[in-house]
Backbone bond lengths (Angstrom), bond angles and torsions (degrees), N, CA, C in turn:
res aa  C-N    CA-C-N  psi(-1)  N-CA   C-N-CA  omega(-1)  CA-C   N-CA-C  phi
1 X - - - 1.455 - - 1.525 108.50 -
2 X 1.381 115.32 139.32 1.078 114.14 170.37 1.272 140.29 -95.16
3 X 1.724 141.19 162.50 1.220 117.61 -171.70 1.799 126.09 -118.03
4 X 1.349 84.53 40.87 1.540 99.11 176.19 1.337 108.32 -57.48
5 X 1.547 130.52 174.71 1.044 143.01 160.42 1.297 124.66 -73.09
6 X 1.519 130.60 -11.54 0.936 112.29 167.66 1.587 123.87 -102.36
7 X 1.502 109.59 -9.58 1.592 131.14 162.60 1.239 85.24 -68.76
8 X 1.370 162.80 -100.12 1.874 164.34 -103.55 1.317 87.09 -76.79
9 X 1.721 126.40 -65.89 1.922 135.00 -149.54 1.292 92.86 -119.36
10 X 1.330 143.74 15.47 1.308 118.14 166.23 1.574 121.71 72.01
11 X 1.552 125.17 171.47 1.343 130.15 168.39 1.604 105.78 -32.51
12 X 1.910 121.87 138.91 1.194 108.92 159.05 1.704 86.27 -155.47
13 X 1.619 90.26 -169.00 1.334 104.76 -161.96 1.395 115.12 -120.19
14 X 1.572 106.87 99.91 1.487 115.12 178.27 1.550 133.36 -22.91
15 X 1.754 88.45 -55.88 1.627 96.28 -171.54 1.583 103.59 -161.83
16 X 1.191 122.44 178.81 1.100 152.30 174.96 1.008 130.45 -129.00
17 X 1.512 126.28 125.59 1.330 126.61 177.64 1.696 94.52 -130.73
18 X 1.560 88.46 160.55 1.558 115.88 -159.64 1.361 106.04 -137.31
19 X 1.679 107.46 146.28 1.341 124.48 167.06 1.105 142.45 -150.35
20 X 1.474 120.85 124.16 1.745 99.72 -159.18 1.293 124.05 -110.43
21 X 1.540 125.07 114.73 1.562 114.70 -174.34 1.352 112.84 -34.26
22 X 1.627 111.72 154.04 1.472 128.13 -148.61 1.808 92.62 -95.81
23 X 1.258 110.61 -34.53 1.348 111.59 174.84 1.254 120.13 -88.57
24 X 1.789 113.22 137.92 1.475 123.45 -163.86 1.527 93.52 -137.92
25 X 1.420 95.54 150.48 1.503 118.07 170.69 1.502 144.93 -165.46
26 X 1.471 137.95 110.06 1.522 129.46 -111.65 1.568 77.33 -87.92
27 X 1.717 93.65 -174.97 1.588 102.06 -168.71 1.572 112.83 -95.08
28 X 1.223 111.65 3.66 1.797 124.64 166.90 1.364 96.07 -80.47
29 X 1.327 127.77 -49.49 1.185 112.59 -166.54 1.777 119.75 -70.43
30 X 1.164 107.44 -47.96 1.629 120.70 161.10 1.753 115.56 -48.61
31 X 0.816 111.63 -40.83 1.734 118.51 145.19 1.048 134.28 -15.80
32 X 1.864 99.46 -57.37 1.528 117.06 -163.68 1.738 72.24 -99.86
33 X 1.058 164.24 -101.17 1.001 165.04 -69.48 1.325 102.06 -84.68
34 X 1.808 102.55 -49.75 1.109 115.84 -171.35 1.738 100.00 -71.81
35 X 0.841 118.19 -40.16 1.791 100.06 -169.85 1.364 114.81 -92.47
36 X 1.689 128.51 2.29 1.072 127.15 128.75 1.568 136.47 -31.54
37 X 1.230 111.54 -49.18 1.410 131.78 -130.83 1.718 91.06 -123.09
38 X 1.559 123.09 -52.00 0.999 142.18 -153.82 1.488 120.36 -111.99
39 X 0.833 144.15 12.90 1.117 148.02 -150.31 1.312 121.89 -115.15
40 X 2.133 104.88 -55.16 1.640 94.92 162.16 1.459 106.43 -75.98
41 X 1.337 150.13 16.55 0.978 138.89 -179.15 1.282 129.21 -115.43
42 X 1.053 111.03 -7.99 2.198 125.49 167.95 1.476 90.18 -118.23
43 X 1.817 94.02 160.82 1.405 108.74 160.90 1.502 127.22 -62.40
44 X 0.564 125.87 174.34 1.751 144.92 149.98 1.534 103.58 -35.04
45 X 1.375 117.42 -98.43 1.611 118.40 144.63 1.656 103.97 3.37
46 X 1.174 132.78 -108.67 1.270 138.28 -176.65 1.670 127.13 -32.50
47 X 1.508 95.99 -32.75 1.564 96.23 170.96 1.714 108.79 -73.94
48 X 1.478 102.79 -37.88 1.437 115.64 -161.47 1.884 94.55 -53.70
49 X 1.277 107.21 -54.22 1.938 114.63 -153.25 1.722 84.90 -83.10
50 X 1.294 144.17 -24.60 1.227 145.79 160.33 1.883 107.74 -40.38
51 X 1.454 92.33 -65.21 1.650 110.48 -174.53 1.651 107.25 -48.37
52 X 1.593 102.05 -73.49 1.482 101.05 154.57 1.494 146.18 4.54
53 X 1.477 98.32 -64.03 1.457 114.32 -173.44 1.678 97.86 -93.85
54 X 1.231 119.43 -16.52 1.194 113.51 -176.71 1.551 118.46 -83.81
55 X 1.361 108.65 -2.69 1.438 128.97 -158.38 1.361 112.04 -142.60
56 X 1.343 105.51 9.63 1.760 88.46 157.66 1.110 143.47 -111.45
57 X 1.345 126.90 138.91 1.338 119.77 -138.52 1.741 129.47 -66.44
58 X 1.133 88.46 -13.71 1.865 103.04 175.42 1.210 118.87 -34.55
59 X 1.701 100.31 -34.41 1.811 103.86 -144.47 1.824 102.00 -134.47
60 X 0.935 121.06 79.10 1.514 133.72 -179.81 1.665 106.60 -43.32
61 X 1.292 101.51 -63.45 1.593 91.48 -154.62 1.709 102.66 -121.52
62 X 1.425 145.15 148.91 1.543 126.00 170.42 1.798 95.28 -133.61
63 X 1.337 92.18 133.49 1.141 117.63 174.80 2.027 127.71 -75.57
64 X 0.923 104.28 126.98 1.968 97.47 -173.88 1.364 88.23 -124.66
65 X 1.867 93.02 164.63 1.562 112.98 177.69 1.620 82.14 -118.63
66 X 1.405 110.16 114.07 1.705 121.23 -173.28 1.593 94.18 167.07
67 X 1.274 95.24 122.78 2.236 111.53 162.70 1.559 77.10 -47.61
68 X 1.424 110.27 -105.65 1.525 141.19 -158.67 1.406 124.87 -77.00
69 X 1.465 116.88 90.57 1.308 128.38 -174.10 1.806 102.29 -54.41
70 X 1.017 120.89 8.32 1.532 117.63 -170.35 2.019 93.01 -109.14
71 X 1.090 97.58 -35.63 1.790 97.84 173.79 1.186 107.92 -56.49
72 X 1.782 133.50 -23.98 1.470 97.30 -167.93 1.990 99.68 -84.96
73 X 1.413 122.19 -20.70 1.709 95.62 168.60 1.279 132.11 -12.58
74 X 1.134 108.32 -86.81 1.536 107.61 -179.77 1.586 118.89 -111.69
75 X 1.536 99.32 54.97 1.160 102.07 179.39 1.769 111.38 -84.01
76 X 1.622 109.54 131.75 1.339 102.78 174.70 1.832 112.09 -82.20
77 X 1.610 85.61 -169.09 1.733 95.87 -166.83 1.812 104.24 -75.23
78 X 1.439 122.62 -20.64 0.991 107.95 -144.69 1.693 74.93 -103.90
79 X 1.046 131.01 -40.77 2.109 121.19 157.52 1.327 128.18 -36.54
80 X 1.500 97.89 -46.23 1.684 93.91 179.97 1.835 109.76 -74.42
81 X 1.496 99.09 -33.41 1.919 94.68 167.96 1.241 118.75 -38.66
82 X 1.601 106.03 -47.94 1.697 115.49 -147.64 1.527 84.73 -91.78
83 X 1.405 135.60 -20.23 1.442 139.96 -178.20 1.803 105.75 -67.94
84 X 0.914 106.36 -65.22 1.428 134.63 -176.24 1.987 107.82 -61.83
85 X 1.296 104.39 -43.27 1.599 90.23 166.67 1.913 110.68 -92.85
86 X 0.985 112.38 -22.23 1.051 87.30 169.24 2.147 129.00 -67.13
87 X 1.099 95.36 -27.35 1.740 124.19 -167.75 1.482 90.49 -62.67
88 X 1.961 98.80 -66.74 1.568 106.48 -179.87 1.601 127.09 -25.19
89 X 1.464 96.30 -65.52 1.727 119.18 176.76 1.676 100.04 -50.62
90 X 1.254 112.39 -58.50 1.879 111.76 -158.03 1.854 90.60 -61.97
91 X 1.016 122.85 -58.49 1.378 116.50 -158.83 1.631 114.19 -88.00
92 X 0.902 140.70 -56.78 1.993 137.30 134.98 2.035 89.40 5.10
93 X 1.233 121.67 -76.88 1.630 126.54 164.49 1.134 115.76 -24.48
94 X 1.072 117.76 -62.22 1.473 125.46 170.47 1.744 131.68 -53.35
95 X 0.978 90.87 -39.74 1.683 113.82 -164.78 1.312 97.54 -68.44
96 X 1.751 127.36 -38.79 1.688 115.32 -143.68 2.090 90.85 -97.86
């Protein structure tokens, strides 16, 4: 038997590559988005833990793979597929 590192620890993971959607947007603005968009449609409750996350201070800005942050409203399942593989492919590209 040998005493390489991967005979001793088993399968592992060289490296990591990373990628960050090209579109950004601060957390005031996602705020308004949300209570545009969202508002007659969650509770009170739901807006409240929505608001929350939209407002805490940790996290300044969040990034999406989306042209138009206004498309995901009523975005259906078979858009967000064709959204989501296309995004996948462009940025996976990016990453290596």
């Amino acid at each position: 038997m040998t005493n390489d590192l991967t005979t001793v620890l088993g399968t592992y993971i060289a490296s990591v590559g990373v990628a960050t959607p090209p579109h950004t947007l601060d957390q005031a603005e996602l705020g308004r988005i949300a209570n545009k968009h969202y508002q007659e449609k969650l509770s009170p409750r739901s807006m409240k833990l929505l608001h929350s996350f939209f407002s805490h201070p940790s996290i300044k800005r969040r990034n999406f793979a989306i042209d138009n942050i206004e498309d995901l409203v009523d975005e259906d399942l078979d858009a967000r597929v064709a959204r989501f593989t296309h995004w996948s492919r462009e940025l996976s590209a990016l990453a290596i």
